[in-house]
KENUSE-881792 format. One line per field, with one value per residue (C-alpha): chain; residue number from 1; x, y, z. Coordinates in Angstrom, 3 decimals, padded with zeros to 6 digits. Layout:
# residues N
unit <- [A_...];
pos <- [NUM_...];
c1 <- [X_...];
c2 <- [Y_...];
c3 <- [Z_...];
***
This chain:
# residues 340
unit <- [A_A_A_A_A_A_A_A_A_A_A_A_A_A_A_A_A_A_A_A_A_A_A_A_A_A_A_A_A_A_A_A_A_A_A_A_A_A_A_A_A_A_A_A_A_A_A_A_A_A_A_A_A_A_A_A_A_A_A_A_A_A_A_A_A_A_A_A_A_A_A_A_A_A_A_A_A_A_A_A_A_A_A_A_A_A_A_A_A_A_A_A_A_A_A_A_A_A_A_A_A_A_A_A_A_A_A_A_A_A_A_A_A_A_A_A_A_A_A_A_A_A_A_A_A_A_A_A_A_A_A_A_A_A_A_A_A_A_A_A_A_A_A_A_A_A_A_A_A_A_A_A_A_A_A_A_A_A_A_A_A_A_A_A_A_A_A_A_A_A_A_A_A_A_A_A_A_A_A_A_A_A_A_A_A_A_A_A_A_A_A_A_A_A_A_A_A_A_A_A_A_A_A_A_A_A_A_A_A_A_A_A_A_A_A_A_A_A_A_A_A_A_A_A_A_A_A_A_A_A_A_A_A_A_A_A_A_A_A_A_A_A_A_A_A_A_A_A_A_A_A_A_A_A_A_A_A_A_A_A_A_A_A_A_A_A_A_A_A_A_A_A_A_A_A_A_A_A_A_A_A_A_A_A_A_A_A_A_A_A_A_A_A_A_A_A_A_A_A_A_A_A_A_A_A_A_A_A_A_A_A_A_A_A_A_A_A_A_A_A_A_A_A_A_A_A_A_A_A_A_A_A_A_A_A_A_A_A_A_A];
pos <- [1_2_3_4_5_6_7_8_9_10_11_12_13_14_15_16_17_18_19_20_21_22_23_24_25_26_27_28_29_30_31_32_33_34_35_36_37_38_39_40_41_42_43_44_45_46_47_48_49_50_51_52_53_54_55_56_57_58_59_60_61_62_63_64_65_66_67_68_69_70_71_72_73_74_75_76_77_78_79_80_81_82_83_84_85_86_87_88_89_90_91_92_93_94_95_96_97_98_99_100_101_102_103_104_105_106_107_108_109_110_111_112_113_114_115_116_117_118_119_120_121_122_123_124_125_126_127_128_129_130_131_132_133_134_135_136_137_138_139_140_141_142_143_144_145_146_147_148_149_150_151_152_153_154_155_156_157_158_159_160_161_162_163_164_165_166_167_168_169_170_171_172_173_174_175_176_177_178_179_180_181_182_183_184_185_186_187_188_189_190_191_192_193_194_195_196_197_198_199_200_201_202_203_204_205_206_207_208_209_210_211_212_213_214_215_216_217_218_219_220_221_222_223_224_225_226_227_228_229_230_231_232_233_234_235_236_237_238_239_240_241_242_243_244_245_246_247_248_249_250_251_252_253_254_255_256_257_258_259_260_261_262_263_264_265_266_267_268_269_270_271_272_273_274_275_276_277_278_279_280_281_282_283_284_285_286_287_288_289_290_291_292_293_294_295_296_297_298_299_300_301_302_303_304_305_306_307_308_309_310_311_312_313_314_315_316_317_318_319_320_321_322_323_324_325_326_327_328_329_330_331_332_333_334_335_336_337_338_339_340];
c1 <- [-019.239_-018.989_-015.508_-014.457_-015.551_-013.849_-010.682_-011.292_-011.893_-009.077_-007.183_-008.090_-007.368_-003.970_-002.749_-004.162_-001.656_001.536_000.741_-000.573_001.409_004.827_003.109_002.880_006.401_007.675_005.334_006.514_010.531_010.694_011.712_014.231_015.488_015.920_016.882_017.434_014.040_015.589_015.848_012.622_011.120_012.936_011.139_008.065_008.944_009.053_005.458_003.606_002.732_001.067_-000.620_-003.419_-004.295_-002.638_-006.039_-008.461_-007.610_-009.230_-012.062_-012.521_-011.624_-014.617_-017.152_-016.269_-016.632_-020.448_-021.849_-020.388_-020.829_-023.449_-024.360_-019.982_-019.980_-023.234_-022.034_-018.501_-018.770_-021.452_-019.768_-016.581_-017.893_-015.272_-012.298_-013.401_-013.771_-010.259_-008.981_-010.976_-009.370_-005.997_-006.323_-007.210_-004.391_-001.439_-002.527_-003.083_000.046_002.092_000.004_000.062_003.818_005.271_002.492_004.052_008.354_008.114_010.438_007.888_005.133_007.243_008.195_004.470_003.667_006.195_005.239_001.640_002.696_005.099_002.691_-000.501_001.440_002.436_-000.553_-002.239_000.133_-001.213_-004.841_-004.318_-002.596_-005.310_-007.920_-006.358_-006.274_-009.699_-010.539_-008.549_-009.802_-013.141_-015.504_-018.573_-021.568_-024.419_-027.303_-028.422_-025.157_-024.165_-021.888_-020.478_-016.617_-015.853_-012.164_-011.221_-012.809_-010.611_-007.586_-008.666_-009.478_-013.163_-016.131_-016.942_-013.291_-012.680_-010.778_-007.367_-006.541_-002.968_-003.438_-004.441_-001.782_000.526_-000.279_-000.493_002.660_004.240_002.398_003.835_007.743_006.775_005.320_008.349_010.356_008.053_008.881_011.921_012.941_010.508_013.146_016.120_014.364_013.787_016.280_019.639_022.154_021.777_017.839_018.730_021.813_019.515_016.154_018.822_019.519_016.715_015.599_018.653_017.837_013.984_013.825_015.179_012.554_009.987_011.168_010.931_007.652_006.376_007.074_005.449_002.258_002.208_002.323_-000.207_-002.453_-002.265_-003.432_-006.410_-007.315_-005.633_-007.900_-006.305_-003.696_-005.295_-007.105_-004.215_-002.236_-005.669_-005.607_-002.499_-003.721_-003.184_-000.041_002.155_000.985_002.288_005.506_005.380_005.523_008.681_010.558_009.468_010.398_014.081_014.187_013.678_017.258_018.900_018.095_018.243_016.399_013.353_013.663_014.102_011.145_008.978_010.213_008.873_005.502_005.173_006.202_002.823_000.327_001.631_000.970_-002.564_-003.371_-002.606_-004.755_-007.782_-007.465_-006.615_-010.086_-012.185_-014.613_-015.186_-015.346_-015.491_-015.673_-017.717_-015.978_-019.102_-020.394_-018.375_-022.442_-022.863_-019.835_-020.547_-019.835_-019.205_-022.235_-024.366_-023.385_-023.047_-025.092_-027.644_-026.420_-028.186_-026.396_-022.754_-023.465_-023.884_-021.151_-018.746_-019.082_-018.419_-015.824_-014.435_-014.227_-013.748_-010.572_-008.779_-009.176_-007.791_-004.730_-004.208_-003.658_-001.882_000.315_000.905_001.492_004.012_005.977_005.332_007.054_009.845_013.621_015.163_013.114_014.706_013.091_011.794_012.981_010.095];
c2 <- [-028.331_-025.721_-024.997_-028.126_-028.680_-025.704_-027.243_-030.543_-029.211_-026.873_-029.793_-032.107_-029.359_-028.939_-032.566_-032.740_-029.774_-031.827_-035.056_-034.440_-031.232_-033.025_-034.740_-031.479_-030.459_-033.264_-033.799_-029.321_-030.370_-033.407_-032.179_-030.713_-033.270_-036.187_-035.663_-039.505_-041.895_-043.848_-040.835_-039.649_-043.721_-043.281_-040.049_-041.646_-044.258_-042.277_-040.743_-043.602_-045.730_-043.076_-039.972_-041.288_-041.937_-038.841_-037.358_-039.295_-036.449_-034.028_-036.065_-036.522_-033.039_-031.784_-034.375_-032.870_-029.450_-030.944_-032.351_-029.991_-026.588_-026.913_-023.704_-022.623_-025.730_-024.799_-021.227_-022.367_-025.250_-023.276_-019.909_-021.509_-023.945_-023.093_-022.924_-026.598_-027.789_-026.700_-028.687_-031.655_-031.474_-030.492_-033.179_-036.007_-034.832_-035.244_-038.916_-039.955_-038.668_-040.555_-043.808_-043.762_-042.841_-045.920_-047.803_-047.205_-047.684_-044.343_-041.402_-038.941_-040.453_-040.429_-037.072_-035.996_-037.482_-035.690_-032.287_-033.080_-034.256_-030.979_-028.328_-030.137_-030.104_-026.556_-025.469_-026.902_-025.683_-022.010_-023.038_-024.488_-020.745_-018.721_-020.613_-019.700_-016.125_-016.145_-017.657_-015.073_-012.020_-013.438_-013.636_-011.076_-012.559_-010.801_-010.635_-013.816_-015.714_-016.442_-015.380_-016.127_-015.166_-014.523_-015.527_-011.798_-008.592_-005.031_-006.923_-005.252_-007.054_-005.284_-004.947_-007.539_-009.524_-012.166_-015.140_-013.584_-010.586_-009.295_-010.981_-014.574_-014.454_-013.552_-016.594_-018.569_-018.119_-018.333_-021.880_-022.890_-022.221_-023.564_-026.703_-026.807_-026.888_-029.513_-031.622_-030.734_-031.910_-035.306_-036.105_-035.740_-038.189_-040.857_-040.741_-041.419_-040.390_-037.567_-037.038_-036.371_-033.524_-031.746_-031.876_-030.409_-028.110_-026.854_-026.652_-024.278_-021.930_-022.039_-021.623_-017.958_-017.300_-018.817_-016.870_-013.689_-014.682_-015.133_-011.910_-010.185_-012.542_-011.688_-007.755_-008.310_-010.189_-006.970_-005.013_-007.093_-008.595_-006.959_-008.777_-012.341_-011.101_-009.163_-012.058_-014.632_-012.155_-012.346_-015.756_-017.265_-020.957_-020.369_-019.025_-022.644_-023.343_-020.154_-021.184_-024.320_-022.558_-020.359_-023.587_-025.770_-023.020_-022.873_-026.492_-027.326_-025.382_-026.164_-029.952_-032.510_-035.949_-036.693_-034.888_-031.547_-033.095_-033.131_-029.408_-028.335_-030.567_-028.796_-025.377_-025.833_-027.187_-024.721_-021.733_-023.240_-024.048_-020.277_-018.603_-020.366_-019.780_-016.103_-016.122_-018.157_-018.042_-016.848_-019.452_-017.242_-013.324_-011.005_-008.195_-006.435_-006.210_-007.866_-008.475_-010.669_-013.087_-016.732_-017.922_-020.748_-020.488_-019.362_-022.293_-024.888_-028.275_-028.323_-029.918_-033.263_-034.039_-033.083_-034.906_-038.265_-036.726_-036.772_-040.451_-041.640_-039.174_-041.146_-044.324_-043.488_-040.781_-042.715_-046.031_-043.028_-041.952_-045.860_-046.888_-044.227_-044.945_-047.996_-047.256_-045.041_-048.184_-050.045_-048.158_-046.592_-046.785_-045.152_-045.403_-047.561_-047.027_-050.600_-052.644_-051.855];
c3 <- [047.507_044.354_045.757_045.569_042.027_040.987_042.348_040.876_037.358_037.898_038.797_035.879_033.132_034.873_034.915_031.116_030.108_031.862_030.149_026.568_027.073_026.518_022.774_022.036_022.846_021.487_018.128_017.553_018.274_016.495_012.974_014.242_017.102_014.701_011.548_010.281_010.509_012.533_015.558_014.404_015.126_018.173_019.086_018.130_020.541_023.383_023.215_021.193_023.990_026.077_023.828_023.236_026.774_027.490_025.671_028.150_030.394_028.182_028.152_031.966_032.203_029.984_031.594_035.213_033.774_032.340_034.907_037.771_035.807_032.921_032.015_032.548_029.694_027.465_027.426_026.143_024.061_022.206_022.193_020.971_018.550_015.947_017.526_018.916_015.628_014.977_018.283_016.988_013.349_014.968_017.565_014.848_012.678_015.495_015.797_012.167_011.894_014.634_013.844_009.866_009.574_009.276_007.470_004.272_003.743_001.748_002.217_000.949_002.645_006.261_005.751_004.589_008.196_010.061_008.752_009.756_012.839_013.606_012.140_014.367_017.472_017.306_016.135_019.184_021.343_020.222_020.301_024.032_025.160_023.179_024.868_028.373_027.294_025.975_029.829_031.588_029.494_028.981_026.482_025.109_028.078_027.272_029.742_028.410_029.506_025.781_023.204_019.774_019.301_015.895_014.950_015.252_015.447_016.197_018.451_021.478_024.592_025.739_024.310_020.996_021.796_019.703_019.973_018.827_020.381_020.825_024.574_023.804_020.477_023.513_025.638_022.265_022.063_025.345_025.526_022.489_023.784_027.330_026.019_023.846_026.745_028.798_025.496_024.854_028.555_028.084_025.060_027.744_030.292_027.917_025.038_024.345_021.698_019.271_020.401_024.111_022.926_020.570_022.567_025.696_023.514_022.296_026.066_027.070_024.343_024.665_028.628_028.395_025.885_028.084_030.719_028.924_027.680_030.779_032.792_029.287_029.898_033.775_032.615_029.971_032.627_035.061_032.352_031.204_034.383_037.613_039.835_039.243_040.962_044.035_044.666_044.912_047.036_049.597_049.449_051.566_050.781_047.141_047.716_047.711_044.468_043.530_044.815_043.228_039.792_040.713_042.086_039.322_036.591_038.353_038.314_034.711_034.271_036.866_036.726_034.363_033.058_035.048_038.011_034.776_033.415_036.899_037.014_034.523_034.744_038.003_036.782_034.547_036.930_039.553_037.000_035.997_039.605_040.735_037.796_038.602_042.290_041.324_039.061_041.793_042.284_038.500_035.490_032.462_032.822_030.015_028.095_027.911_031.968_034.742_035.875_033.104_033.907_034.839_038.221_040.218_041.965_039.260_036.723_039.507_039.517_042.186_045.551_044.791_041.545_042.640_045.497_042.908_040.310_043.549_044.085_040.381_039.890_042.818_040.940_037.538_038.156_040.449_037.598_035.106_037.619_038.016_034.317_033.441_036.062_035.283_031.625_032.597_034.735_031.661_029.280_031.944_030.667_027.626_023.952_021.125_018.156_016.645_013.605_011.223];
***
């Protein structure tokens, strides 16, 4: 039963990073995809229907992770408490600024918008990689199964780590380009015109970088954490998803509109999927003692209450997966930006 909850949490963080993962994209693009307000209406278009319930995946995401792992959640909601409060603010930010835009026919006020929206979506984009890397490298446990990361301490990945180290600045920014791209290739799928030739732009020139990026943050990970990989390499049933991460990577350049886009949604979940079944059955590692890291096991629910978790996470997901589904149908077919 803990191994399945690993998988679904796994699972629910990864689909959160494809969906709300193309906002990003798109919100960090946009400035420079549309240049008139009438492309950057029509960019606005394409995500406004479906980023905020995008976001309920974070939600359902962090309820799994509560009521399946507590003490995984109580050691990292607590040890991270600022950097959350910078994911709330940033969070808040990218929608004030898609929904407030247009609620006043002001250039300066639009453009005030924009830059919010741009600088958010970016900036989250960074926080979402450097919270991977703080994940992957771990965090300073003690014996008490707490910690407290400072914003920074010497840049060095054992001991007192903070939250920026030259390792999670390194997946910061490969997250930012590859969730440029994800966006970048949303814009392709659903617009027309100008948009669609500048966001396929941007994605030919950014995919190299990701690339590049990538192979740097799979070096970087052997250094700080060899065992991810030994572990996936003993595990043959992890190895598809693996797989699914090369092919999908190869398909958001080779392809183009949605099947580009379901590329590159699976290049994500496929790399996502294959770290935590690289990590399993660990859910947050200590700098200080490997002894002191926090386990599936250890942090797990006892049998009787993810027994009862199970069956409402068996109604209320597949109501999520449903609606946003249907959204999706809903909205399917090119954006037009609207009349006011």
């Amino acid at each position: 039963m803990t191994g399945l909850w690993y998988a679904l949490v796994a699972i629910m963080f990864a689909v959160y990073a494809v969906l709300d993962g193309f906002d990003f994209g798109v919100g960090a693009l946009h400035l420079y995809v549309a240049r008139t307000d009438r492309e950057r209406r029509e960019v606005l278009a394409a995500i406004g229907p479906v980023w905020d319930g995008n976001e309920v995946w974070l939600l359902a995401s962090g309820g799994t992770l509560f009521f399946a792992f507590p003490q995984a959640y109580a050691a990292g909601f607590s040890g991270f408490y600022l950097p959350l409060m910078l994911v709330l603010w940033l969070l808040v930010l990218r929608g004030i600024g898609i929904e407030l835009r247009s609620h006043v026919q002001n250039p300066l006020w639009r453009q005030f918008w924009d830059v919010v929206l741009c600088g958010s979506s970016a900036a989250m984009a960074l926080v979402l990689g450097a919270a991977l890397g703080n994940v992957l490298r771990g965090v300073p446990l003690d014996a008490s199964r707490t910690f407290m990361a400072p914003w920074f301490t010497n840049f060095r990945v054992r001991g007192q780590a903070g939250v920026l180290d030259w390792y999670t600045i390194l997946l910061g920014v490969f997250a930012v380009v590859a969730l440029c791209v994800h966006g970048a290739l949303f814009l392709v799928w659903r617009n027309q015109g100008e948009v669609r030739e500048r966001a396929l732009r941007a994605a030919r020139v950014l995919w190299p970088a990701m690339v590049v990026l990538g192979l740097f943050a799979i070096a970087a990970t052997e250094v700080v954490r060899p065992e991810i990989y030994r572990q996936l390499m003993a595990r043959p049933w992890a190895w598809p998803v693996a797989l699914l991460a090369l092919a999908g990577l190869a398909g958001a350049r080779a392809l183009s509109d949605l099947p580009a886009f379901l590329a590159s949604s699976a290049f994500l979940a496929g790399t996502l999927a294959a770290t935590a079944a690289g990590m399993f059955p660990v859910l947050l590692p200590s700098t200080l003692d490997p002894a002191f890291a926090i386990t599936a096991a250890g942090a797990a629910a006892d049998e009787h209450g993810q027994r009862i978790g199970l069956g409402w996470w068996g109604i209320g997901i597949p109501l999520a997966a449903a609606y946003t589904t249907y959204i999706y149908r809903m909205m399917r077919g090119k954006a037009v930006a609207a009349e006011h």
